[in-house]
Backbone bond lengths (Angstrom), bond angles and torsions (degrees), N, CA, C in turn:
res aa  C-N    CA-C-N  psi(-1)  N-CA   C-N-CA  omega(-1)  CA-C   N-CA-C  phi
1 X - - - 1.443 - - 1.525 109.23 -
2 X 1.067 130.59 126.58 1.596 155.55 -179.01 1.250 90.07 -58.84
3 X 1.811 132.50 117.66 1.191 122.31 147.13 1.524 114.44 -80.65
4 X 1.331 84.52 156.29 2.135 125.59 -172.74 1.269 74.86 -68.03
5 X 1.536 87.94 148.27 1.894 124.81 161.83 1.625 71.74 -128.73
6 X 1.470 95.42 111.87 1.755 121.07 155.28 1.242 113.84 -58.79
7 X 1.051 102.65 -55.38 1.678 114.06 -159.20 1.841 114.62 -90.59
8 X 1.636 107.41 -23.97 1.475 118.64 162.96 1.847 98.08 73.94
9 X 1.452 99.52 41.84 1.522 112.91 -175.61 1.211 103.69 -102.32
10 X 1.485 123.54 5.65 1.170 113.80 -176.88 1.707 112.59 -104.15
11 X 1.784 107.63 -44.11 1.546 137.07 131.09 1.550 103.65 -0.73
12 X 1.437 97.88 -80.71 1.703 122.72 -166.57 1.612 117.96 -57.16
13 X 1.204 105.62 -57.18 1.672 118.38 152.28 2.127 111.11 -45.03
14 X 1.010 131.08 -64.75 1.359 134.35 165.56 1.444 103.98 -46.79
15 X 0.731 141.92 -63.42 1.518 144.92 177.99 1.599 100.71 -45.15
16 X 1.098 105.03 -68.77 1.423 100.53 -175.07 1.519 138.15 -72.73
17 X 1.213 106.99 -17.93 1.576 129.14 158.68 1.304 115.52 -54.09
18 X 1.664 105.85 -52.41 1.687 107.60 160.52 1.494 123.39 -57.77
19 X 1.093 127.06 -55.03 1.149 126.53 173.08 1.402 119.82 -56.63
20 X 1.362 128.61 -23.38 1.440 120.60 150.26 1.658 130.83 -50.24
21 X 1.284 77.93 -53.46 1.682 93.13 -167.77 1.632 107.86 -74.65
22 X 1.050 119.37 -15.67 1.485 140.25 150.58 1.719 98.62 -35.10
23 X 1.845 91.08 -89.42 1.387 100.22 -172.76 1.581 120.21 -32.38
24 X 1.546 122.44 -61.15 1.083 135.10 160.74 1.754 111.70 -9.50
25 X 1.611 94.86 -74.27 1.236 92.08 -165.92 1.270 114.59 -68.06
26 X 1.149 114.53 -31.53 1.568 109.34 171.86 1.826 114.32 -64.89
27 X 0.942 113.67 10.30 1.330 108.38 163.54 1.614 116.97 -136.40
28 X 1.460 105.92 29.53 1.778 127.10 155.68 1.398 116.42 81.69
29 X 1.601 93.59 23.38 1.684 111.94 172.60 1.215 111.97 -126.88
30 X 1.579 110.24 145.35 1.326 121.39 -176.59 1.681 113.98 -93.68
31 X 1.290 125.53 136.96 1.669 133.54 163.76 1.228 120.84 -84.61
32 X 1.355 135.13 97.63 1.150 107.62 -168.28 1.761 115.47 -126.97
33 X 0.967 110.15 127.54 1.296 113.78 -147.87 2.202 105.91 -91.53
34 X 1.605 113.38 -49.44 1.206 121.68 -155.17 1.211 107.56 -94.07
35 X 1.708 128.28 164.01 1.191 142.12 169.31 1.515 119.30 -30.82
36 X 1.558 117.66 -59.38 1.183 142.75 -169.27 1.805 114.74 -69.35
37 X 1.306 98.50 -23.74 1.519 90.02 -168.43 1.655 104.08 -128.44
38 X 1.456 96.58 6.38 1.867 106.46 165.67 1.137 103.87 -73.79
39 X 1.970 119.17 -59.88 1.135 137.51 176.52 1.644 117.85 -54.38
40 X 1.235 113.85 -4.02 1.684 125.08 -179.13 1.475 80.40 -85.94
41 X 0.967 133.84 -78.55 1.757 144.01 -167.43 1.671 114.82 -64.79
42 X 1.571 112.30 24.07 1.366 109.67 -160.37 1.621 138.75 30.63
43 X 1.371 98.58 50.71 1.230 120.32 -176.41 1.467 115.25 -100.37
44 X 1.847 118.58 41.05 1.056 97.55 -149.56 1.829 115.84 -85.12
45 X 1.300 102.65 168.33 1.923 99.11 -175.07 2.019 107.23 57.56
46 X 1.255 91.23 12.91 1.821 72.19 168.59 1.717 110.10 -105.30
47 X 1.497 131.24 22.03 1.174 121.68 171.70 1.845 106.46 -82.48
48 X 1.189 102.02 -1.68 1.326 103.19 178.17 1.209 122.69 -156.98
49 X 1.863 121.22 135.28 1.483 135.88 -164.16 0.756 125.01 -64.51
50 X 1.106 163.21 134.15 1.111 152.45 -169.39 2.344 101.48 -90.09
51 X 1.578 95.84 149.26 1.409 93.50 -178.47 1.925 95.65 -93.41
52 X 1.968 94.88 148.12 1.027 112.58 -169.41 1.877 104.82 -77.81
53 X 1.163 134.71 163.17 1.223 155.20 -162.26 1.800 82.28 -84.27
54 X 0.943 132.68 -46.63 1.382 129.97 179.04 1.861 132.23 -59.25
55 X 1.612 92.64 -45.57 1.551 106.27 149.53 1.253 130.69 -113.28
56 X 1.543 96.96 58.58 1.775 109.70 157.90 1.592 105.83 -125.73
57 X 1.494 118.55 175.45 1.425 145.32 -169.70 1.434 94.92 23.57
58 X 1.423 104.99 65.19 1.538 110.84 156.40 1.448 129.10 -80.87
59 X 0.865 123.02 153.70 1.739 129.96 178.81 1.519 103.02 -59.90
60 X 1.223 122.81 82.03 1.726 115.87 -163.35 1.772 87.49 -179.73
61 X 1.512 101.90 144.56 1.348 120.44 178.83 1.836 116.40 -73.09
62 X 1.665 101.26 -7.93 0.998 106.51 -159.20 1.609 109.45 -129.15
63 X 1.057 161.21 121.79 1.112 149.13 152.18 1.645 139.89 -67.57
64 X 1.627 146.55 160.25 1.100 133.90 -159.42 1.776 84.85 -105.09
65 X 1.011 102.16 143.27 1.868 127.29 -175.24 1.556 107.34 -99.80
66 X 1.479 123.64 -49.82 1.175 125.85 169.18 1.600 105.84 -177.37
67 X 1.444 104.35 177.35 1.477 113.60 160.04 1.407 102.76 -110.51
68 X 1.731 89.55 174.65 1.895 123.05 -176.86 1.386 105.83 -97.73
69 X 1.414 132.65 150.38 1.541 111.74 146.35 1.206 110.32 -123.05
70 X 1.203 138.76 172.58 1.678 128.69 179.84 1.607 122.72 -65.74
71 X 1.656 105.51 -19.29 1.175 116.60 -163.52 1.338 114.84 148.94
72 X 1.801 118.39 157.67 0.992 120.09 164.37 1.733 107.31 -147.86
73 X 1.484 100.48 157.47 1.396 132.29 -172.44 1.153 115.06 -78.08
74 X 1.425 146.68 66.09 1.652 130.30 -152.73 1.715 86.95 -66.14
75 X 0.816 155.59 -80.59 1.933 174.40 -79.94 1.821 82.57 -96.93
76 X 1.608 100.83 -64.01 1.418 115.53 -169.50 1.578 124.70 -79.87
77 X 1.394 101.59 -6.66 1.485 111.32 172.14 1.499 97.48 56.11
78 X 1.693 120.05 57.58 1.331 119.87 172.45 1.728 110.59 -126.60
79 X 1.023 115.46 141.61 1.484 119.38 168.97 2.208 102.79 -105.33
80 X 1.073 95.06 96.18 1.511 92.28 -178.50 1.620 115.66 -91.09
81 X 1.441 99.35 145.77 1.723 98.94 -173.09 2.255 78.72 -129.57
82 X 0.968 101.92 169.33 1.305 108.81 -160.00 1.675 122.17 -159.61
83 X 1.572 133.02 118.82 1.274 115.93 -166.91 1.488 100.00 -138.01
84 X 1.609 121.14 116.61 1.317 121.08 -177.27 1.741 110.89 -94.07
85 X 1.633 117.89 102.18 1.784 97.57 -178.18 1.386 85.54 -117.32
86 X 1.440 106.24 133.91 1.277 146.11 172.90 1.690 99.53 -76.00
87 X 1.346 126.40 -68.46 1.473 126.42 -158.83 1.592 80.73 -157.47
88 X 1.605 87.36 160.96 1.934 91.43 -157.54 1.456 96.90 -71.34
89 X 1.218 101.90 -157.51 1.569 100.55 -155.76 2.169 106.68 139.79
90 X 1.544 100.93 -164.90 1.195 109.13 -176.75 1.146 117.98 -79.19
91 X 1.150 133.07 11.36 1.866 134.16 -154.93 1.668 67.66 -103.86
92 X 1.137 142.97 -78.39 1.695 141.60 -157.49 1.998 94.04 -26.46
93 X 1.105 98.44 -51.33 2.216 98.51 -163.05 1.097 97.73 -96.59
94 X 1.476 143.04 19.34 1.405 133.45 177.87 1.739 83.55 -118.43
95 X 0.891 130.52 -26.53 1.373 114.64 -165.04 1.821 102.73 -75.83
96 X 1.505 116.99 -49.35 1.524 109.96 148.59 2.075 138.02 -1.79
97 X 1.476 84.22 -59.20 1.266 87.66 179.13 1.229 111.36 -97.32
98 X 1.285 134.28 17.53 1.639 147.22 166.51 1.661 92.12 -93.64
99 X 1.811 126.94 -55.43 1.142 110.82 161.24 1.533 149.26 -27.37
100 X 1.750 104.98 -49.77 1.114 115.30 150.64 1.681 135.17 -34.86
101 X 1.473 77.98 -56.09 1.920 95.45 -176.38 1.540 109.54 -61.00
102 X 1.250 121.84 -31.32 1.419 145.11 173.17 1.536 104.56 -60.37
103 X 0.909 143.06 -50.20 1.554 163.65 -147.25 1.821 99.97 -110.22
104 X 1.302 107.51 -8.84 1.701 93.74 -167.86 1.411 89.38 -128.59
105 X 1.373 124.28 -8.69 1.120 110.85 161.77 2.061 113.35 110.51
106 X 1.630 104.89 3.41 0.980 112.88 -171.99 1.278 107.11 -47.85
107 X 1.953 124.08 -47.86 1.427 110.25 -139.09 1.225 89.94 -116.15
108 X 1.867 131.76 42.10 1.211 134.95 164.86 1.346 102.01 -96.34
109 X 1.687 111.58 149.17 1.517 124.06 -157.49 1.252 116.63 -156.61
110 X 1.504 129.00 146.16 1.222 121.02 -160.05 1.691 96.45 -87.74
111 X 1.032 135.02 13.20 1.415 146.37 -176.87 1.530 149.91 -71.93
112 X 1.800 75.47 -24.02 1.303 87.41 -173.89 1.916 119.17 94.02
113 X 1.558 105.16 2.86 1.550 87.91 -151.99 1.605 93.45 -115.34
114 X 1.353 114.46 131.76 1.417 129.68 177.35 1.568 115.12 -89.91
115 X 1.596 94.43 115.78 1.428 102.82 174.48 1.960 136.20 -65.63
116 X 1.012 114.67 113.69 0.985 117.59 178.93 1.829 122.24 -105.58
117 X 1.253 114.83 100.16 1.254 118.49 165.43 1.417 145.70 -57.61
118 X 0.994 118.99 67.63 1.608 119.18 -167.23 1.422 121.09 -64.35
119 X 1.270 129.67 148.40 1.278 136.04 -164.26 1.678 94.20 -144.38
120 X 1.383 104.97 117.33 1.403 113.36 176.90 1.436 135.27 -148.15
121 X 1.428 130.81 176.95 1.331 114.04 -141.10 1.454 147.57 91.78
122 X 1.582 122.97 169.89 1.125 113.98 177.68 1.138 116.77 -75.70
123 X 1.541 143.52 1.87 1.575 126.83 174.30 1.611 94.41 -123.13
124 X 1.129 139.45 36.27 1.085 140.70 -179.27 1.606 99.99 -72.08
125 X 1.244 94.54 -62.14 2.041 102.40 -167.54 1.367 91.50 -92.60
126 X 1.364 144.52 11.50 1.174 139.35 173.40 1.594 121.03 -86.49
127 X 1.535 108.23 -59.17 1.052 148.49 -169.04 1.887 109.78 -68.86
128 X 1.515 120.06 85.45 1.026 144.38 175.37 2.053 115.70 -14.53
129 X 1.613 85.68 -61.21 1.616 98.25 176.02 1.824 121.25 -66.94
130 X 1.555 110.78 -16.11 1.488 106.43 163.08 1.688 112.69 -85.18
131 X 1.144 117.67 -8.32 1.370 109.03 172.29 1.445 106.21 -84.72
132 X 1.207 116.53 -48.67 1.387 114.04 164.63 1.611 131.24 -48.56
133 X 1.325 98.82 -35.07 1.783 110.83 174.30 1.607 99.68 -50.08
134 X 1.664 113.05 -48.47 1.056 108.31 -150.33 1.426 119.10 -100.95
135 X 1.629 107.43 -12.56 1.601 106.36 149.96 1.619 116.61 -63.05
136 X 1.422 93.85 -54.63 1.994 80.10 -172.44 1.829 97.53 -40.90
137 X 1.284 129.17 -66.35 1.325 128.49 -163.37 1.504 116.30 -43.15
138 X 1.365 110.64 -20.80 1.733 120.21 -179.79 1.384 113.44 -97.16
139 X 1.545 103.03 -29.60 1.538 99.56 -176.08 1.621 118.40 -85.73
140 X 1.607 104.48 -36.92 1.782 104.56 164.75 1.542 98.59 -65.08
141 X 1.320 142.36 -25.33 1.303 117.54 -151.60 1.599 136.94 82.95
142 X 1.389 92.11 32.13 1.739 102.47 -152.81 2.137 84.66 -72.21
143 X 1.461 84.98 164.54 1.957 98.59 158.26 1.175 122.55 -64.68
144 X 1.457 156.67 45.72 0.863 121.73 -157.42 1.914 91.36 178.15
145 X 1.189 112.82 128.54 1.790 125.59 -161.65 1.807 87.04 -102.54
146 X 1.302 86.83 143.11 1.926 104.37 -156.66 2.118 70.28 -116.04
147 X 1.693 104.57 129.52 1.314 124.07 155.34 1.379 111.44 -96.84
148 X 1.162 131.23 131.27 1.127 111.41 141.91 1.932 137.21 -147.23
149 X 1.390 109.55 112.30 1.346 127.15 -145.47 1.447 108.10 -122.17
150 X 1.599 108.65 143.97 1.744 111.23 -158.73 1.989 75.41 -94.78
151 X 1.555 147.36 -54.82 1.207 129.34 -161.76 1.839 94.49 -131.72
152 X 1.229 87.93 148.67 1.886 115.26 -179.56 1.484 108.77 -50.08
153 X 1.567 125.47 1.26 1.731 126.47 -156.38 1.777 87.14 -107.59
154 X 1.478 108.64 -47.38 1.887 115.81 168.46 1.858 110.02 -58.93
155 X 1.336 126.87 24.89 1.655 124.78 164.50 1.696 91.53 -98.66
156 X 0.977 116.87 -18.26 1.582 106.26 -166.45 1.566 119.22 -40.19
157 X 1.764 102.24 -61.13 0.989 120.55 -168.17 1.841 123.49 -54.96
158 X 1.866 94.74 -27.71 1.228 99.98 167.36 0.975 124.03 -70.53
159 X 1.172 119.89 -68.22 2.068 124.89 161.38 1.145 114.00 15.57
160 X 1.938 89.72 -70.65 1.542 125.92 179.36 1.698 94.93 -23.61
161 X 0.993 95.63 -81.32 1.872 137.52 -164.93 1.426 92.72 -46.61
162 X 1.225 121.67 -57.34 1.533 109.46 -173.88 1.635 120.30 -75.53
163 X 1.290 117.72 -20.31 1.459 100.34 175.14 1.075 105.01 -106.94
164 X 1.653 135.43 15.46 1.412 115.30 145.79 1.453 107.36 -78.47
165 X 1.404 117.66 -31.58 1.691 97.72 170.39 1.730 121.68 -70.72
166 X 1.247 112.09 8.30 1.562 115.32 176.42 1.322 88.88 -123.55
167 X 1.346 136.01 41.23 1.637 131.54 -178.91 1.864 96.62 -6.27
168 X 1.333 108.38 93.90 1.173 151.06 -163.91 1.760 108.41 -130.43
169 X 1.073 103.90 -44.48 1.816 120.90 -179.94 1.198 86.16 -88.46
């Protein structure tokens, strides 16, 4: 029997991954998320994170195999991680343990590619705990540039921003 996604966060996440990578392309960059088409762009072994020295040989029957990321930008030299909350909910305490991953070193890469966290939607600038996500991330100094935008048309300006810092323009 197929277990229920209660919450349709998994749906919601797919939905919104597309609609990024949408945006992207509509502004002459590619998202690219899978094994097959990282390695098209010599991206090879970056569809998956490597686990940190910190969460391994844990007291657990089970061990962590790897992480996901939403995608990355080869053009923009970005590793993007990405969170769409519609109305509050669990995206606020899941973004936490993406913090972690941030802090342990998950989304560091021999690549060159700077992580950018996007936060999007209508409770993005609403929603108390993403402002907070994104001080702790400024105040330790973590790797990784905290977005945060109520619709996908407000990334422009960064773009902007990032390929004048890759004198790209």
């Amino acid at each position: 029997m197929k277990k229920k996604d209660r919450h349709n966060a998994s749906k919601s996440g797919s939905k919104s991954e597309i609609r990024l990578a949408n945006k992207f392309k509509q502004l002459g960059h590619n998202l690219t998320k899978y094994k097959e088409p990282l390695e098209n762009i010599g991206l090879f072994g970056m569809h998956r994170l490597p686990i940190p020295p910190s969460m391994q040989g844990l007291d657990s029957t089970k061990e962590f195999s790897y992480f996901e990321h939403d995608g990355i930008v080869k053009d923009l030299k970005l590793l993007v991680e990405s969170k769409y909350s519609e109305k509050k909910g669990s995206t606020e305490e899941k973004i936490f343990y993406d913090l972690h991953k941030i802090e342990q070193g998950v989304y560091s890469n021999d690549k060159s590619l700077d992580l950018w966290y996007i936060i999007w939607g209508p409770q993005a600038k609403v929603q108390p705990i993403f402002a907070y996500f994104q001080q702790v991330a400024e105040q330790r100094s973590l790797p990784v540039k905290v977005i945060r935008i109520n619709d996908l048309n407000e990334l422009d300006p960064f773009i902007v921003q990032r390929k004048k810092e890759l004198a790209i323009i």
